[in-house]
C-alpha atoms as one frame of an Amber mdcrd trajectory, in Angstrom:
protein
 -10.186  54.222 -36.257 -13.414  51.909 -36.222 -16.640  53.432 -36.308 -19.615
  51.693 -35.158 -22.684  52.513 -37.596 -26.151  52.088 -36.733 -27.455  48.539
 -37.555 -23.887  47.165 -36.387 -21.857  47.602 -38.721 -18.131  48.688 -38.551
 -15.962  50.677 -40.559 -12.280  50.174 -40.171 -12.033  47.062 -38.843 -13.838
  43.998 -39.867 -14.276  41.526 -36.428 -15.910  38.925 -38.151 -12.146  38.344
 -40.057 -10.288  39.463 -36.958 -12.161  37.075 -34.128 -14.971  35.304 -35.557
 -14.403  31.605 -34.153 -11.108  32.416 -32.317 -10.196  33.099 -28.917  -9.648
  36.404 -27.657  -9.362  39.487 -24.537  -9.452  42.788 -24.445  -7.031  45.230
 -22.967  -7.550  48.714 -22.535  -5.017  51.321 -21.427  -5.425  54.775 -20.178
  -3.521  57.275 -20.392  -5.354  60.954 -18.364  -9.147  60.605 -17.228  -7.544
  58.703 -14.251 -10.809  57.920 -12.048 -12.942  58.473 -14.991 -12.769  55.033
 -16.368 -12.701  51.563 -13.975 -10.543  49.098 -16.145 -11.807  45.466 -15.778
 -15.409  46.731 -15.952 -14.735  48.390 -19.162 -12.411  45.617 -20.761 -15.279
  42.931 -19.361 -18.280  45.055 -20.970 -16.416  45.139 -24.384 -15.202  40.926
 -24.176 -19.485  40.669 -24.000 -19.993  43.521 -26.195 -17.696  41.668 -28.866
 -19.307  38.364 -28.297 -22.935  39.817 -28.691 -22.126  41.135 -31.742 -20.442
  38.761 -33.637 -23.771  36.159 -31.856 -25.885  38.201 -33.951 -23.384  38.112
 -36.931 -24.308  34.077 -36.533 -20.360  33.724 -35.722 -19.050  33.593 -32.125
 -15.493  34.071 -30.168 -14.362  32.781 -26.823 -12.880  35.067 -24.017  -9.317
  33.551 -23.159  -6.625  35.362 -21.422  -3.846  32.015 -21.456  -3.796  31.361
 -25.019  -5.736  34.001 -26.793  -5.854  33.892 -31.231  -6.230  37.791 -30.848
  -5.774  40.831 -28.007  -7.992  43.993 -28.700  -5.634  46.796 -27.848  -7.897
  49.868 -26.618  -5.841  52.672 -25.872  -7.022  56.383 -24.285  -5.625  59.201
 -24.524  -7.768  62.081 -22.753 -10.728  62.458 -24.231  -9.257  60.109 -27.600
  -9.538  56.495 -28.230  -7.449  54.314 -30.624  -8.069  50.520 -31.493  -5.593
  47.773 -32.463  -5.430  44.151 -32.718  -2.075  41.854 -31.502  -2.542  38.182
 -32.765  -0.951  35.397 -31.915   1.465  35.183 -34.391   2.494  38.659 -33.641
   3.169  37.778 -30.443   4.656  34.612 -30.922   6.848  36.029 -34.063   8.023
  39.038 -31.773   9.328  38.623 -28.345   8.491  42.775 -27.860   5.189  42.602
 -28.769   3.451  42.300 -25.297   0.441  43.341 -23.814   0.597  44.248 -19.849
């Protein structure tokens, strides 16, 4: 699971490997806390929150949802979050890898 220290920096996960200077979207899916959580608002607020950070990382990425590099797979679960990341050769490689 990715942890987001203070100053920016992540532990898990690096972004600037995963998206820097690719296309990408993010998809979240909920499972409880139905109500709670408004899902374009939160997957749009993370595509800018993304592309903020990797700005300041002097790197950027490009919001795409036709032909994205990468899909950030957020995934709740109650109260619990999980992160993944599909790319494009995933997706292309395996016809069941699909994000709704």
């Amino acid at each position: 699971m990715a942890k987001l220290k203070p100053g920016g920096a992540y532990e898990g996960y690096n972004l600037v490997v995963i998206l820097a200077e690719k296309c990408f979207y993010v998809r979240l899916e909920r499972r409880g806390l139905k109500g709670w959580i408004v899902l374009p608002e939160v997957e749009r607020a993370l595509d800018t929150f993304i592309e903020t950070e990797l700005s300041q990382m002097g790197r950027s990425a490009q919001v795409d949802f036709e032909r994205p590099d990468a899909v950030v797979v957020v995934e709740t679960v109650g109260d619990r979050c999980g992160v993944g990341f599909l790319t494009r050769e995933m997706m292309d490689r395996y016809a069941f890898v699909r994000v709704s």
